[in-house]
KELO-107594 format. One record per atom (N, C-alpha, C): residue in three letters; residue number from 1; x, y, z. Coordinates in nm, 2 decimals, padded with zeros to 4 digits. Example, Ala and Ser with C-alpha at 12.3 -4.5 7.8 and 13.67 -1.06 7.14 Angstrom:
2
residu;num;X;Y;Z
ALA;1;01.32;-00.57;00.78
ALA;1;01.23;-00.45;00.78
ALA;1;01.32;-00.33;00.78
SER;2;01.28;-00.22;00.71
SER;2;01.37;-00.11;00.71
SER;2;01.29;00.00;00.79
This chain:
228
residu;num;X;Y;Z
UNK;1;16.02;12.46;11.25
UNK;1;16.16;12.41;11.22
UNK;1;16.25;12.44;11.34
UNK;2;16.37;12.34;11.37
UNK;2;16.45;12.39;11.51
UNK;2;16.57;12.33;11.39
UNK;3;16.67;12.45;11.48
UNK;3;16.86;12.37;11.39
UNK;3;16.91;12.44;11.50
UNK;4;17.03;12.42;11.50
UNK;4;17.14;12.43;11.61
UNK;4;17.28;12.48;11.50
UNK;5;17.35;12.51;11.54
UNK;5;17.48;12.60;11.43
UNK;5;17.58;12.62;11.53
UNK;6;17.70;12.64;11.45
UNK;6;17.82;12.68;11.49
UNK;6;17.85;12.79;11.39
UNK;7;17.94;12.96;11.50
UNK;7;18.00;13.03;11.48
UNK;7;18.12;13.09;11.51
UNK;8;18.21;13.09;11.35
UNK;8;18.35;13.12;11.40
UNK;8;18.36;13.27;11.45
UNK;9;18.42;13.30;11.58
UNK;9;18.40;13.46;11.58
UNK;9;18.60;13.50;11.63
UNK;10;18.68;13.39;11.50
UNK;10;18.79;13.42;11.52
UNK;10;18.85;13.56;11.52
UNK;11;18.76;13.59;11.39
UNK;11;18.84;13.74;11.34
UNK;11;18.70;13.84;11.39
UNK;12;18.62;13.81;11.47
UNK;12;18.56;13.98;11.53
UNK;12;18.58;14.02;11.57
UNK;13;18.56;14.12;11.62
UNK;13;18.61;14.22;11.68
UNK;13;18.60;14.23;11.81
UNK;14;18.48;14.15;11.87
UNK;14;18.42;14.12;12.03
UNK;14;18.50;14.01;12.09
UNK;15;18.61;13.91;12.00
UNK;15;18.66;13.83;12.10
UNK;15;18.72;13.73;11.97
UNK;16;18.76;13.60;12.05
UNK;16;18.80;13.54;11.96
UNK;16;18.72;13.40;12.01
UNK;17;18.72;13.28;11.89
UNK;17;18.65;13.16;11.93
UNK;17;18.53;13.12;11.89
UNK;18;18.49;13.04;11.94
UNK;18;18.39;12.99;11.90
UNK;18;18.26;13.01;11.96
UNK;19;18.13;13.02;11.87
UNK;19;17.98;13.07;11.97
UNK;19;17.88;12.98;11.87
UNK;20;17.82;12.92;11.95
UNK;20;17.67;12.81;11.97
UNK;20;17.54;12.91;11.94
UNK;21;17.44;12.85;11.85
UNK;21;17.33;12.90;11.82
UNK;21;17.23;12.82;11.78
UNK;22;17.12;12.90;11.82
UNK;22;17.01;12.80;11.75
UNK;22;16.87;12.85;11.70
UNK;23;16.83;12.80;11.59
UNK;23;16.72;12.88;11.59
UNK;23;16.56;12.74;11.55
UNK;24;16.46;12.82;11.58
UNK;24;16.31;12.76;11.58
UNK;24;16.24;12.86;11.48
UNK;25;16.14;12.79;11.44
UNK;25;16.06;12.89;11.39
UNK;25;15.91;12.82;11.30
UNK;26;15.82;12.87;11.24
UNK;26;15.78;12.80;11.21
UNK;26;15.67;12.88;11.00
UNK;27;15.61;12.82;10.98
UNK;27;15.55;12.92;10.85
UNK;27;15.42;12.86;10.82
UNK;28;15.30;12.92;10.75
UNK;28;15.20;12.90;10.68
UNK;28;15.20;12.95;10.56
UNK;29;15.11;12.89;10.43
UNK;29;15.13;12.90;10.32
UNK;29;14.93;12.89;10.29
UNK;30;14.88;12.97;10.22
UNK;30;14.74;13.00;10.21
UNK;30;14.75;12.98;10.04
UNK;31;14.65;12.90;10.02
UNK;31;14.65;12.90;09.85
UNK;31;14.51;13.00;09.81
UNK;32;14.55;13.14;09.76
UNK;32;14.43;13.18;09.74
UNK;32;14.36;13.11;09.58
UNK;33;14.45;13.07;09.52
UNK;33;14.39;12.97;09.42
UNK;33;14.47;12.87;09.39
UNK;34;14.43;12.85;09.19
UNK;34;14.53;12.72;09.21
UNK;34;14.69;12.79;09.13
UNK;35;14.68;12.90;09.15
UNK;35;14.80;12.94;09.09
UNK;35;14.86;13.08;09.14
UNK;36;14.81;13.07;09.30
UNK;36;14.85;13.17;09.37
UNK;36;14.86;13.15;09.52
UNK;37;14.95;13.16;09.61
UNK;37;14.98;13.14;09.74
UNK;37;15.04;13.27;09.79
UNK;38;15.00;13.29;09.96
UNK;38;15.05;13.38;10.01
UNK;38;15.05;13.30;10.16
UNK;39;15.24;13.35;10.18
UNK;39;15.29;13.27;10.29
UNK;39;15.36;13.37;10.42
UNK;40;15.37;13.32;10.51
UNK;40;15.45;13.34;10.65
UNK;40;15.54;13.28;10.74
UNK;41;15.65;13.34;10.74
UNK;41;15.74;13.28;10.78
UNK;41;15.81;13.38;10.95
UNK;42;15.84;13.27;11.07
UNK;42;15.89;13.34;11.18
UNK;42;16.00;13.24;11.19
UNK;43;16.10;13.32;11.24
UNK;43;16.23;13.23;11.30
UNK;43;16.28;13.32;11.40
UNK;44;16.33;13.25;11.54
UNK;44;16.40;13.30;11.67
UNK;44;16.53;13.20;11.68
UNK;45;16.62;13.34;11.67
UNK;45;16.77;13.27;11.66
UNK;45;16.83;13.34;11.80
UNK;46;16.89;13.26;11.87
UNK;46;16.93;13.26;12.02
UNK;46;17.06;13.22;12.01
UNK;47;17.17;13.28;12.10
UNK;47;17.30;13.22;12.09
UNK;47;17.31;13.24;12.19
UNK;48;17.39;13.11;12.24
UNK;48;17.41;13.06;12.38
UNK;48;17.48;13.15;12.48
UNK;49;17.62;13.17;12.37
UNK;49;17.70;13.26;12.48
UNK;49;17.69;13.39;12.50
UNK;50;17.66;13.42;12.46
UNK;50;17.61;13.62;12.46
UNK;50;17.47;13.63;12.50
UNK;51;17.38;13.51;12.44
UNK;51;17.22;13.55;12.55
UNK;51;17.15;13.65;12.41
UNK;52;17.20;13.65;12.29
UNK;52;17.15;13.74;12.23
UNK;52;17.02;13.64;12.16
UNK;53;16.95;13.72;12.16
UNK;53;16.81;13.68;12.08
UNK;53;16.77;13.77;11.96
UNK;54;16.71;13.70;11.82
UNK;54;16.69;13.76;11.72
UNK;54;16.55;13.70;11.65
UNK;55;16.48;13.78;11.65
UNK;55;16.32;13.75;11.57
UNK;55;16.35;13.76;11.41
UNK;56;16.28;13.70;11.33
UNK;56;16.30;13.74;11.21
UNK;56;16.15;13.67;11.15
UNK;57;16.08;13.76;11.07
UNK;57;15.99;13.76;11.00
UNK;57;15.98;13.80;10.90
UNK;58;15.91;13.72;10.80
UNK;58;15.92;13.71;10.63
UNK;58;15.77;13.71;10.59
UNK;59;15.70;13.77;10.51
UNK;59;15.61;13.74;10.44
UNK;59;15.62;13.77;10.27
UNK;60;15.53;13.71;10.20
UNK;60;15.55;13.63;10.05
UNK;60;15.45;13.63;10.01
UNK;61;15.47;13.59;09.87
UNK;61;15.36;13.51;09.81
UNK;61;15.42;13.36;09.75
UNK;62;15.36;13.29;09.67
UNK;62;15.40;13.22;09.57
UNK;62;15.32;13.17;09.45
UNK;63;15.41;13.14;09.31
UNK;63;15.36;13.13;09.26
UNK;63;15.39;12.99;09.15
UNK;64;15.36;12.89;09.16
UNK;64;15.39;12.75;09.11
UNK;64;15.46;12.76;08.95
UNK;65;15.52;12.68;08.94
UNK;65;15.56;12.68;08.77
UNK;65;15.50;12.57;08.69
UNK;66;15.40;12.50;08.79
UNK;66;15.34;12.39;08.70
UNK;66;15.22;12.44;08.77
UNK;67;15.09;12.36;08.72
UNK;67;14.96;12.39;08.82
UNK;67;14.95;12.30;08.93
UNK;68;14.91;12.31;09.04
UNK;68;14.86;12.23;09.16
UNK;68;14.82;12.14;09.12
UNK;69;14.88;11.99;09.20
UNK;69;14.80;11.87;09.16
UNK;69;14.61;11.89;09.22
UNK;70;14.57;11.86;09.13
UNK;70;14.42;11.84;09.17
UNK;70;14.41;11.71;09.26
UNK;71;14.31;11.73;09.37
UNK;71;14.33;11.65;09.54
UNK;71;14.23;11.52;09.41
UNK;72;14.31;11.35;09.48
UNK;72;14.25;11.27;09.43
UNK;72;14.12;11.25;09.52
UNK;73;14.03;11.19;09.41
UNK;73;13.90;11.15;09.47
UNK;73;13.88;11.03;09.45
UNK;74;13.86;10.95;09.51
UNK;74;13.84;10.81;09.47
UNK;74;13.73;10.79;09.39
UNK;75;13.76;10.71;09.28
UNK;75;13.63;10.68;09.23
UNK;75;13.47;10.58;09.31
UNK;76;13.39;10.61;09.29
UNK;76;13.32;10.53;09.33
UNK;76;13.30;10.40;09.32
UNK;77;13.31;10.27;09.33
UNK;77;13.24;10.17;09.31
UNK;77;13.10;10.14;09.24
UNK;78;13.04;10.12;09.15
UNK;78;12.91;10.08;09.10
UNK;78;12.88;10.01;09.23
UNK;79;12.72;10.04;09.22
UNK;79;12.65;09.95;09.31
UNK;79;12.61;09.80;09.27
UNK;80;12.66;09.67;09.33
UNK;80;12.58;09.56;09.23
UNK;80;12.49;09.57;09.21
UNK;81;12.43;09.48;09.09
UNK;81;12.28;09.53;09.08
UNK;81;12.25;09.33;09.13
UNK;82;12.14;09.39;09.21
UNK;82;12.09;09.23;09.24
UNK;82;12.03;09.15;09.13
UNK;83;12.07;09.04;09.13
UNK;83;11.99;08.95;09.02
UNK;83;11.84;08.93;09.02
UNK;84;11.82;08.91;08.90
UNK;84;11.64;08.95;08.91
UNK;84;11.58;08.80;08.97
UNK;85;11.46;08.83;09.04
UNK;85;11.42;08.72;09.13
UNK;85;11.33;08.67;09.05
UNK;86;11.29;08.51;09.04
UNK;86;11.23;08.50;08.93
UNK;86;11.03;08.46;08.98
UNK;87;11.01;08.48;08.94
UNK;87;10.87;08.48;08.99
UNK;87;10.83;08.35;09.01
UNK;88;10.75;08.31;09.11
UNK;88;10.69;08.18;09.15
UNK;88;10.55;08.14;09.15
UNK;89;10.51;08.01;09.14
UNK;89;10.42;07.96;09.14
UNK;89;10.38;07.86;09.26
UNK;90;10.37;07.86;09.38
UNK;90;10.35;07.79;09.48
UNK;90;10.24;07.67;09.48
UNK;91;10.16;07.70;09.42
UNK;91;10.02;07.58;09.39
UNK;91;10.09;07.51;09.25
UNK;92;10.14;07.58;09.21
UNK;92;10.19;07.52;09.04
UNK;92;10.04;07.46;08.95
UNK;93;09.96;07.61;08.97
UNK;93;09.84;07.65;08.86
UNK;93;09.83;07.73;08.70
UNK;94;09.97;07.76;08.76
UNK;94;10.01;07.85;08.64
UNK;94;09.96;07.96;08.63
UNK;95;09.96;08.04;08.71
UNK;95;09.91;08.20;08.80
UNK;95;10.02;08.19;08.88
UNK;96;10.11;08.34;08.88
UNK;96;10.19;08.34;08.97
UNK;96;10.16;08.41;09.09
UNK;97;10.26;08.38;09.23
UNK;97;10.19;08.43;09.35
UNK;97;10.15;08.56;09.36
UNK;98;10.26;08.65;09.33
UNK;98;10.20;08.80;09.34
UNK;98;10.06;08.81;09.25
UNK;99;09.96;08.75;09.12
UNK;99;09.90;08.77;09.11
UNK;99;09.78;08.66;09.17
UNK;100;09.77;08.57;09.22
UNK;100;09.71;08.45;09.28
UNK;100;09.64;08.44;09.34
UNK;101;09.55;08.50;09.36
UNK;101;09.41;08.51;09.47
UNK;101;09.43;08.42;09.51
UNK;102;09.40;08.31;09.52
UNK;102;09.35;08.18;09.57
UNK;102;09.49;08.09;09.58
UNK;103;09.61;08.11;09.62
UNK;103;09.74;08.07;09.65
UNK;103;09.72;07.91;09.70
UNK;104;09.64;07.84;09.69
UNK;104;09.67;07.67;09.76
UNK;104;09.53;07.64;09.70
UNK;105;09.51;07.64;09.56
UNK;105;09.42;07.54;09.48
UNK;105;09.51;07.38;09.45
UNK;106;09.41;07.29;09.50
UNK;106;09.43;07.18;09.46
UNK;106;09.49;07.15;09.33
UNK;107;09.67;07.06;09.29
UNK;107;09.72;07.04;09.17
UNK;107;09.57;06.98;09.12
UNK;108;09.61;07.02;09.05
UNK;108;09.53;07.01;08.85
UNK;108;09.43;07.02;08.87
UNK;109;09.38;07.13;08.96
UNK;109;09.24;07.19;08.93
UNK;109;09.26;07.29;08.81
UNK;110;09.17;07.30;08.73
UNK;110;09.19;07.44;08.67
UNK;110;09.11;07.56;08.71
UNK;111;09.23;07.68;08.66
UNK;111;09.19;07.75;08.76
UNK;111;09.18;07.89;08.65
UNK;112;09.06;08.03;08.68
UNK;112;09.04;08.14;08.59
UNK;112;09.20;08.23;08.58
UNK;113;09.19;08.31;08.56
UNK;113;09.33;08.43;08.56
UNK;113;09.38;08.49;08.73
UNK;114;09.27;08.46;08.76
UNK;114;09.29;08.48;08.96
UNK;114;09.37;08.41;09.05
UNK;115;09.39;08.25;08.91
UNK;115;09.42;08.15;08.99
UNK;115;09.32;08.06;09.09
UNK;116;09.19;08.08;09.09
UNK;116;09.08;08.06;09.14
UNK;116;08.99;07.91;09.08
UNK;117;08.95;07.85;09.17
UNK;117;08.87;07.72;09.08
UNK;117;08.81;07.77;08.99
UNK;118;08.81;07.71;08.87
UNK;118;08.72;07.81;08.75
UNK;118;08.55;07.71;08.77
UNK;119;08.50;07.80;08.79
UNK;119;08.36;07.69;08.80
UNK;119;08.25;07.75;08.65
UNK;120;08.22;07.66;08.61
UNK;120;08.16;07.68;08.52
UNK;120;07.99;07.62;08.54
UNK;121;07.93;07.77;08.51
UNK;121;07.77;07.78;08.57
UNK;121;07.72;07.69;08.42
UNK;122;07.63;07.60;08.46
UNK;122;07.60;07.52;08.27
UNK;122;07.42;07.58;08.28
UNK;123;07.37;07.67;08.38
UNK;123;07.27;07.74;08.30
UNK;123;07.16;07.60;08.30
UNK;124;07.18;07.51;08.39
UNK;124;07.08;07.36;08.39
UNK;124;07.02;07.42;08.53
UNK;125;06.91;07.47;08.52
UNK;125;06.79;07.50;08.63
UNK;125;06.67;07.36;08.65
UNK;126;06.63;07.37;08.78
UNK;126;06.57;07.29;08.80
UNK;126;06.43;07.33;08.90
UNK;127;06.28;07.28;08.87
UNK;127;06.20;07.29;08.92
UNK;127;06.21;07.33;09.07
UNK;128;06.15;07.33;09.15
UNK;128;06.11;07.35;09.29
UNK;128;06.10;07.19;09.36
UNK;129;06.18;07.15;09.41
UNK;129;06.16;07.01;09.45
UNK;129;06.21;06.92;09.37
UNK;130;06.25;06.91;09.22
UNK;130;06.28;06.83;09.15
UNK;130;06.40;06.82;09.13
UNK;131;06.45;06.70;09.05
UNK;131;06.58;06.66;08.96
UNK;131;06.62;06.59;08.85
UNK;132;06.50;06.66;08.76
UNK;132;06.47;06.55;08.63
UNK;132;06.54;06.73;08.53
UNK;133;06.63;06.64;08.47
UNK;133;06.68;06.77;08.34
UNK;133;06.56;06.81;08.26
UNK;134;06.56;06.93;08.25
UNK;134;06.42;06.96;08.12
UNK;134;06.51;06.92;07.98
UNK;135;06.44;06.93;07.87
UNK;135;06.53;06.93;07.75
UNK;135;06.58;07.05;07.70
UNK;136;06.53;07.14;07.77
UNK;136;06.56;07.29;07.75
UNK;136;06.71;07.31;07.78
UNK;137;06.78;07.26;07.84
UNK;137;06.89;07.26;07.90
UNK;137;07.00;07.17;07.87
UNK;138;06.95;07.05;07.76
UNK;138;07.04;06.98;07.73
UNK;138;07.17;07.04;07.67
UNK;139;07.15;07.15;07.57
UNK;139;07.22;07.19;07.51
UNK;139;07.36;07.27;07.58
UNK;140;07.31;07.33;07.73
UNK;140;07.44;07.33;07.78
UNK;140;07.52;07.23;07.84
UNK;141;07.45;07.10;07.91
UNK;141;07.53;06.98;07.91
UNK;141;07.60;06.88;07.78
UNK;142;07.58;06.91;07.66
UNK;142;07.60;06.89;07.53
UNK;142;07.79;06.99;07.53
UNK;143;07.78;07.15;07.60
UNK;143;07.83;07.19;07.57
UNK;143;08.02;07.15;07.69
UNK;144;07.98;07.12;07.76
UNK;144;08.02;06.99;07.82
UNK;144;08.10;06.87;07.77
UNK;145;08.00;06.81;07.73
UNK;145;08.03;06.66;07.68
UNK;145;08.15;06.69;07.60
UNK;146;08.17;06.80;07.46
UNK;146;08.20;06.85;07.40
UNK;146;08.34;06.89;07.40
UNK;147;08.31;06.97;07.50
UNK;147;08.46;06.96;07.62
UNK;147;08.55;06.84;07.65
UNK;148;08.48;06.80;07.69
UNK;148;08.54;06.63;07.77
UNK;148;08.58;06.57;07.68
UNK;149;08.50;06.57;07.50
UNK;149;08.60;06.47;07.43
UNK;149;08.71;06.55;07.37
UNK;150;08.69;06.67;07.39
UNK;150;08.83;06.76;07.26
UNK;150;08.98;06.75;07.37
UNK;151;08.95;06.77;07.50
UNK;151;09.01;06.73;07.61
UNK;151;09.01;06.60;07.73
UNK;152;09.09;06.53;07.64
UNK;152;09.04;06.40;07.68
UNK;152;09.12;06.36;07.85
UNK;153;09.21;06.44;07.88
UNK;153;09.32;06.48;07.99
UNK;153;09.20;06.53;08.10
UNK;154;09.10;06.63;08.06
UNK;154;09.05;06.65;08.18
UNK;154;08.92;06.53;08.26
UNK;155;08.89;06.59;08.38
UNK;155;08.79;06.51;08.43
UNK;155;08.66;06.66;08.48
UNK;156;08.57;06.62;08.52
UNK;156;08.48;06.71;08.57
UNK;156;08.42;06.67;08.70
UNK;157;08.39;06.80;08.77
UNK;157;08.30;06.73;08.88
UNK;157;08.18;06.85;08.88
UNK;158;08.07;06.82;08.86
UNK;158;07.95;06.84;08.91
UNK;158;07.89;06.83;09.09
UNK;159;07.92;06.99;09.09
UNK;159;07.81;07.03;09.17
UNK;159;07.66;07.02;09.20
UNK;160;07.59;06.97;09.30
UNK;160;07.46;06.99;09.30
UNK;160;07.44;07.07;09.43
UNK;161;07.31;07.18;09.39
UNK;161;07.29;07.29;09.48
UNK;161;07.09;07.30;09.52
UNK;162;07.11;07.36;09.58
UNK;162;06.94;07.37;09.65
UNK;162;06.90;07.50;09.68
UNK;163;06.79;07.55;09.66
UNK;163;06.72;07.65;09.76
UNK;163;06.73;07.65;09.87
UNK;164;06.66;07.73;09.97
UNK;164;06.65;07.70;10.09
UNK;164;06.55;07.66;10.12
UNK;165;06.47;07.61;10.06
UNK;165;06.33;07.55;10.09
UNK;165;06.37;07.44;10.14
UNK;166;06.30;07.39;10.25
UNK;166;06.28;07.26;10.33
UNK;166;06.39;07.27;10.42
UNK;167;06.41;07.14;10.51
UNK;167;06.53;07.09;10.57
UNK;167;06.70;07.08;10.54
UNK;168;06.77;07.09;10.62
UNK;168;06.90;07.05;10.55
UNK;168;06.90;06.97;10.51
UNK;169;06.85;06.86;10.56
UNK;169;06.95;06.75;10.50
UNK;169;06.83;06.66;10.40
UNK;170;06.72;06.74;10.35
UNK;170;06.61;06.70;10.25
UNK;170;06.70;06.78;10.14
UNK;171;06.75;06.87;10.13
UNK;171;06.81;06.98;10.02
UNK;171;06.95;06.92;10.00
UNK;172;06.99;06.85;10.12
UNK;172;07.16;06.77;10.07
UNK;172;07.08;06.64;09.99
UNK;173;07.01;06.56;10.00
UNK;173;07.01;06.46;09.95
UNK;173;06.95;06.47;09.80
UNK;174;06.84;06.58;09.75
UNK;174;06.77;06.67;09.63
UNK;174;06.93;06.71;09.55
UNK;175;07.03;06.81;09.65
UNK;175;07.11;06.81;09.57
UNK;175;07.23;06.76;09.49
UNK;176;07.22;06.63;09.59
UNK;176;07.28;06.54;09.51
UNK;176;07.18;06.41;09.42
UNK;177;07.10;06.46;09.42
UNK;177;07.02;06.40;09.29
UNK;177;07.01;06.49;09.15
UNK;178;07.03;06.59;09.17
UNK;178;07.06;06.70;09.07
UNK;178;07.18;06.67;08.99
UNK;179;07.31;06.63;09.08
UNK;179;07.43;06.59;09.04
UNK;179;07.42;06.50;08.94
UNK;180;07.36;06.44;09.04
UNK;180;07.36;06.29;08.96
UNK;180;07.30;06.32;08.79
UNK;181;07.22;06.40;08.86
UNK;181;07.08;06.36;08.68
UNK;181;07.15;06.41;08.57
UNK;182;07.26;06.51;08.59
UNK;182;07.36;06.60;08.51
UNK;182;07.44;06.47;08.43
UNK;183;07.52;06.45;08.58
UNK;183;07.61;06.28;08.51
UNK;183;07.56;06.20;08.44
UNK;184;07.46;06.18;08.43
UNK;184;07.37;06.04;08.36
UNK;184;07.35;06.13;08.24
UNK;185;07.32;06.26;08.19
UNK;185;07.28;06.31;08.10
UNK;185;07.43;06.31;08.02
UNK;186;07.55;06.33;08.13
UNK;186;07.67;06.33;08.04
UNK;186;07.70;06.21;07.98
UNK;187;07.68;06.11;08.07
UNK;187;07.69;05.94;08.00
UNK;187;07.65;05.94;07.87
UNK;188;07.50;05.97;07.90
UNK;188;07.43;05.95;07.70
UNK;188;07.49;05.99;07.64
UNK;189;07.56;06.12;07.62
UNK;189;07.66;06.18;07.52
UNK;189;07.75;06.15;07.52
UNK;190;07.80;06.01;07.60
UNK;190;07.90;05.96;07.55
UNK;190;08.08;06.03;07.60
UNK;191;08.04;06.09;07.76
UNK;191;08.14;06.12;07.82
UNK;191;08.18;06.01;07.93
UNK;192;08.29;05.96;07.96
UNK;192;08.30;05.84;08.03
UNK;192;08.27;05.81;08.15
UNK;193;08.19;05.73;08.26
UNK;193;08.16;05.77;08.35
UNK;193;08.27;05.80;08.50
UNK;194;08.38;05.74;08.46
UNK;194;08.55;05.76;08.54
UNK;194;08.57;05.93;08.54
UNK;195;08.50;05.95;08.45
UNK;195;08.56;06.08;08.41
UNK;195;08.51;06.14;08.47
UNK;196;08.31;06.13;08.54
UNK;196;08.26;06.22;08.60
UNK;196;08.25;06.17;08.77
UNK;197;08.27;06.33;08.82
UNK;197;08.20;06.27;08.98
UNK;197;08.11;06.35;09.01
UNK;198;08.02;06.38;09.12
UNK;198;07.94;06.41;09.14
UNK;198;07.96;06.48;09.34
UNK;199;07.93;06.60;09.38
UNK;199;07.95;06.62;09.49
UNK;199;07.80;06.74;09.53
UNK;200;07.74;06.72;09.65
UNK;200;07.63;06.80;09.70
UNK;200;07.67;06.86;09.77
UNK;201;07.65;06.99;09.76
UNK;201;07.59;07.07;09.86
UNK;201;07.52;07.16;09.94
UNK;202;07.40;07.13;09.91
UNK;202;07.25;07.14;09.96
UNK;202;07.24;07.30;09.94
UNK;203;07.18;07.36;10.03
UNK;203;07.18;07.56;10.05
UNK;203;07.27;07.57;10.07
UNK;204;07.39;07.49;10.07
UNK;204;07.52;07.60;10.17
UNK;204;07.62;07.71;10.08
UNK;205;07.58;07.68;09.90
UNK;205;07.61;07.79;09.84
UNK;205;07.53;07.83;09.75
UNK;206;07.47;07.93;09.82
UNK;206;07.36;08.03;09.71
UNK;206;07.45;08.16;09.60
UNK;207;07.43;08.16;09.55
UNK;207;07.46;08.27;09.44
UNK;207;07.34;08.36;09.36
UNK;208;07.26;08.36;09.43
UNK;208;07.14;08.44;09.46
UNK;208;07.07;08.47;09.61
UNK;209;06.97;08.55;09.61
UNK;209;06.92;08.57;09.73
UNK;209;06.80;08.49;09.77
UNK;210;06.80;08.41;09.88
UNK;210;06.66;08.30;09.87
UNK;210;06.55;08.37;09.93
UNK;211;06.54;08.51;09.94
UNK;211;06.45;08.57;09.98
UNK;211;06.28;08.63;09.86
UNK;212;06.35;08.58;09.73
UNK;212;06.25;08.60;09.63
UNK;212;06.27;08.47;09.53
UNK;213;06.19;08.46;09.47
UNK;213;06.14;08.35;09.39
UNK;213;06.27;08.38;09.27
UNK;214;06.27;08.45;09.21
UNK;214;06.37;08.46;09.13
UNK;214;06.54;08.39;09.14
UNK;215;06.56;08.45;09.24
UNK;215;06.72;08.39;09.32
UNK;215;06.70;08.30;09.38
UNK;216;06.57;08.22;09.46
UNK;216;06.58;08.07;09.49
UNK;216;06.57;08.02;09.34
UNK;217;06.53;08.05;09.21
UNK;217;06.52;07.98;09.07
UNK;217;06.68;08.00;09.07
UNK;218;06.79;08.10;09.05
UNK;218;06.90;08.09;09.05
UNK;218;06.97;07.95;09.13
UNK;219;06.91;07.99;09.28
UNK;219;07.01;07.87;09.35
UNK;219;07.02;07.71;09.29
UNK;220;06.88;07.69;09.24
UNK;220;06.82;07.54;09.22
UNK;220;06.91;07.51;09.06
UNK;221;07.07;07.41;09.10
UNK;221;07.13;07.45;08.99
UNK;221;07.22;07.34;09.02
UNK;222;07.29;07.33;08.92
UNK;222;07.47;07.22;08.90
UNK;222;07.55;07.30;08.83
UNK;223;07.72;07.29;08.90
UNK;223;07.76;07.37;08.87
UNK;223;07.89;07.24;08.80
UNK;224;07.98;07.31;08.72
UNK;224;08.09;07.22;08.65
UNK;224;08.22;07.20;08.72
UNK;225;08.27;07.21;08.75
UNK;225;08.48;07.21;08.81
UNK;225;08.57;07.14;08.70
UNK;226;08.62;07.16;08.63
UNK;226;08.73;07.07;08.57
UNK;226;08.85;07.05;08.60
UNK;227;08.90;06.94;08.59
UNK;227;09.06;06.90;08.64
UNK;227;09.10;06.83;08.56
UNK;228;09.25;06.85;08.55
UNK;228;09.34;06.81;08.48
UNK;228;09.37;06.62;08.52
């Protein structure tokens, strides 16, 4: 703090008139809690015409008559919460993408819980070289037919497959005679022929090993696809 002053020194004893002063000084105040302070105070008072100088020092405490305001804290802001993202279906199979193996199946294929072509194995085996249906097997192409009328919306396509026995392109043309002999078995039962197609693919997918008689009996086979 700095001030400046005037003093009358009419009636002193050192003179008569007037004398100029000033004083600076400054203080700290410590809060040892909220209902207790201890302070310090310095002031230097100087007067002009005499040259006289005066120190003065004060120490204190204090003590409030209400309590300390408590220092504001701003409240926080909640965090937005982001809106929930809604899940998607990119093939529009009705599997969504985070669970969707197979993410770009052809519209209206149907597809298992993977999202995946659902192919259905119908258990129709065929000789070594042949493509005549046994009757043994009718009963899964029946199970088929069956299908096709309770869902009259879908269509099927029949796979035909080969061993590896022989040539390629003796095993593409066998396995599309396999196809075929499936479709004609579906006709008789009275499934519509628009409804079925037929596609070969010789050895190029085994689902057994063609290295023993067993799994080339597996490979020699028609497989189902249905679509919407």
């Amino acid at each position: 703090m700095v001030g400046l002053g005037h003093e009358d020194l009419s009636n002193s004893e050192n003179g008569n008139g007037d004398s100029m002063f000033a004083q600076y000084g400054g203080g700290v105040k410590y809060w040892v809690s909220d209902n207790f302070a201890l302070k310090a105070e310095v002031r230097h008072a100087v007067k002009f015409d005499h040259g006289d100088n005066n120190l003065f020092y004060s120490l204190g405490f204090a003590i409030p008559f209400s309590p300390k305001a408590a220092p504001v804290v701003a409240k926080a802001e909640p965090a937005p919460v982001a809106a929930p993202v809604a899940p998607k279906d990119s093939d529009m199979d009705g599997v969504y993408d985070d669970k969707d193996k197979c993410p770009n199946t052809p519209k209206g294929t149907v597809v298992d819980v993977d999202g995946c072509t659902k192919i259905i194995r119908l258990h129709v085996k065929f000789d070594f070289d042949k493509s005549v249906v046994k009757p043994a097997f009718m009963p899964e192409i029946q199970k088929v037919a069956d299908f096709m009328k309770a869902n009259p919306g879908y269509s099927v396509v029949l796979e035909g497959h080969t061993d590896s026995k022989g040539s390629d392109a003796y095993n593409q043309k066998l396995s599309d005679s396999r196809a075929k002999a499936v479709a004609k078995a579906l006709s008789n039962l009275g499934v519509p022929a628009a409804k079925v197609t037929t596609e070969a693919y010789g050895e190029s997918k085994p689902v057994a090993t063609n290295d023993t008689e067993a799994g080339r009996a597996e490979n020699r086979r028609v497989d189902a696809l249905f679509k919407k």
